[in-house]
N, C-alpha and C positions, 0 to 999 in steps of 0.2 A: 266806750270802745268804738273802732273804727267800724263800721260795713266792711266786711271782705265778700267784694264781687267775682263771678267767672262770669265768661265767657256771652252768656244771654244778656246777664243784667250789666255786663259792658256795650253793649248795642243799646241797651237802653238808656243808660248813662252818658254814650258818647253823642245819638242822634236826639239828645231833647233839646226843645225847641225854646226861644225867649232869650237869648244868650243879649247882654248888653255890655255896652263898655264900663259900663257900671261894676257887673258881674267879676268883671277882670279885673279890674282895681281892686274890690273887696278881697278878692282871693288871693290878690298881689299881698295887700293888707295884714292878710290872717298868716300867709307864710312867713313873709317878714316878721312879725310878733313869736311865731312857734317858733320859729329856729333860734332866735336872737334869744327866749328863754329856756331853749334845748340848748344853751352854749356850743351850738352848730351854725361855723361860718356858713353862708348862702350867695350866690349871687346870682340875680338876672340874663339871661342869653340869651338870644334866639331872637324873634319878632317880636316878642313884650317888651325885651329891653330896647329896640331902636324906639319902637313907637312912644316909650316914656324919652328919648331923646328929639322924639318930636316926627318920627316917621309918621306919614301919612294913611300905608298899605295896613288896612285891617289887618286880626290876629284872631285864633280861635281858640287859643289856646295859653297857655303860659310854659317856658321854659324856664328851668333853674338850675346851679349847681351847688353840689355843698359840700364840703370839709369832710365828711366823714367816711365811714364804711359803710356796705349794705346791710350786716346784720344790725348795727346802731341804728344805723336808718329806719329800718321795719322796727324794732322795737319800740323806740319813740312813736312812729305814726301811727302804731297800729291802736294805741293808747286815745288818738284823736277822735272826738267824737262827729267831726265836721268831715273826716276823711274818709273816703273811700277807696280800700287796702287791695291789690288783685293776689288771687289765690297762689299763680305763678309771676314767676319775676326771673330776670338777670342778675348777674352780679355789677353790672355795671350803670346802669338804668333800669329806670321804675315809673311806671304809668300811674300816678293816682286822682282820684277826681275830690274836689272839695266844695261842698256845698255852702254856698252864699245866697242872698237876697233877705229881704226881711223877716222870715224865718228863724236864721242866723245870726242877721248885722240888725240890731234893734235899733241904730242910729240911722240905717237906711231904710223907711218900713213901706216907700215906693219903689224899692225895685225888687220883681220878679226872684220868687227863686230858680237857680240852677246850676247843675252840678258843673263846675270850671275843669276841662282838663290842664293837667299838668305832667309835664314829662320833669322827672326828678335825674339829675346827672351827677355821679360822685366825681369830685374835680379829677382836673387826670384824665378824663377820658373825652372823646368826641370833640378835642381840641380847645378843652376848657384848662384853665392853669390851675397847676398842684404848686406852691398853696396858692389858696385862691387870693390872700390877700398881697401875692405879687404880680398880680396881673386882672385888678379890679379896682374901682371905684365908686364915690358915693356920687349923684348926678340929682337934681330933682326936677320931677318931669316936665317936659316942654309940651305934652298934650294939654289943652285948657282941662276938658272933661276930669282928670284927674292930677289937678295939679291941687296943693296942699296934702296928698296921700304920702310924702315920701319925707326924708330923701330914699330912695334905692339904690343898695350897689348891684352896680353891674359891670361886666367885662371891660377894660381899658378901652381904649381907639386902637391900639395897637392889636389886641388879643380881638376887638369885634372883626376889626376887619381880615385880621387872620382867618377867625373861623368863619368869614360870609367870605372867603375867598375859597376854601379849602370847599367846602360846602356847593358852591358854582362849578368849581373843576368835577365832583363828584355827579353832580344831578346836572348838572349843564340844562340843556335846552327843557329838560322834563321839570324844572322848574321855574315858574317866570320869577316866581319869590325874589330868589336870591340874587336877580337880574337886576331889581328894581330896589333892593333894599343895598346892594353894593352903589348905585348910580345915586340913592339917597345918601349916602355916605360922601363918596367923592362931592359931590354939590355941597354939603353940609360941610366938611371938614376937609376941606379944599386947603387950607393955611397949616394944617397939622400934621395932614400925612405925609409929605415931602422929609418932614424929619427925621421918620422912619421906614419910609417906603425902600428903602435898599436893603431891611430887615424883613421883606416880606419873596412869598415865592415869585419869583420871576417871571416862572413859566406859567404861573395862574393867572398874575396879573395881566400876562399875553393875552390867554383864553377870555379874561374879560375885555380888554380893551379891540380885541376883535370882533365880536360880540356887539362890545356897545356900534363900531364903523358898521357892521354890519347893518344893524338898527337905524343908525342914525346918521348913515356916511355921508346923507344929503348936506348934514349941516358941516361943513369941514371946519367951522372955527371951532365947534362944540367939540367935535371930534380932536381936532391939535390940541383943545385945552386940555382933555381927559389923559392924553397921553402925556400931555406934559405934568401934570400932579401927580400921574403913578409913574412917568418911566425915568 
């Protein structure tokens, strides 16, 4: 059965120390396996799913979404013996942590245990697609560190850069994240967005392309290319 934490032994869970990208693959690992035999879609989001597309910006965490409800949800995890359950929860998101390292992963017996956060999303919400299998794909990872781990699905090009667009207009300057994993995106997928870039919000896309002149308006060719693959 699961650990159900509050509130202390979440500070304890959240600030422990050793985390490696190891950690994060294994954990990637073990949800992909649980849900796929929970006949619960899943998919990748947020900073794990670029970084298996081969972003560079560390991750501390792992985001996902999944096909179902939240009481299905808690019922299944709380059955996990690698998971750790919080006492309270939303109905829309769920914070759990999953323990990995050799402890755990008997195939890995050099790396560190520790507990992986994971923020759990029911599709549908926080700009992920309901179903998820109309606005997702399988990818296998461009990171070296963990490349034969996959494939993983994760959000389309379309739906990523939706929600790293949507997410920039929301937290703007209070996060550099979403600054640097948008300008990953454009430089990466510079030949693909053009095809739907007239599907996306306009006036985000403003917000970023302002943003980036701001940054970077010394370099004006950089600057006219950005503008010319989003506008």
């Amino acid at each position: 059965m699961a650990e159900i934490y509050d509130t202390d032994r979440f500070a304890q869970l959240y600030y422990a120390e050793g985390l490696t990208l190891d950690n994060l693959a294994l954990a990637a690992r073990f949800l992909n396996t649980l849900f796929f035999m929970g006949d619960i879609e899943s998919a990748f989001v947020g900073g794990w799913a670029l970084l298996l597309r081969g972003n560079t910006r560390q991750t501390r965490d792992i985001d996902i979404a999944v096909g179902t409800d939240m009481p299905t949800l808690k019922a299944y995890l709380v059955q996990q013996a690698r998971v750790c359950f919080p006492q309270t929860h939303g109905e829309s998101t769920v914070t759990i942590f999953v323990q990995t390292g050799k402890s755990f992963d008997a195939d890995y017996p050099d790396v560190v245990d520790y507990p992986v956060y994971v923020d759990i999303i029911i599709s549908g919400y926080l700009n992920t697609p309901r179903p998820l299998h109309e606005g997702t794909e399988f990818i296998f990872p461009e990171t070296e560190n963990i490349q034969g781990t996959g494939p993983f699905q994760v959000l389309n090009l379309f739906n990523q850069m939706k929600a790293k667009l949507s997410a920039f207009r929301t937290r703007g300057k209070l996060s550099k994240n979403d600054f640097i994993d948008l300008i990953f995106l454009v430089f990466r997928y510079y030949d693909d967005i053009p095809t739907f870039k007239h599907s996306l919000n306009s006036e985000e896309i403003a917000m970023f392309v302002e943003e980036y002149q701001e940054v970077y308006g010394q370099d004006e060719e950089s600057v006219a290319w950005v503008k010319e693959v989003l506008q």
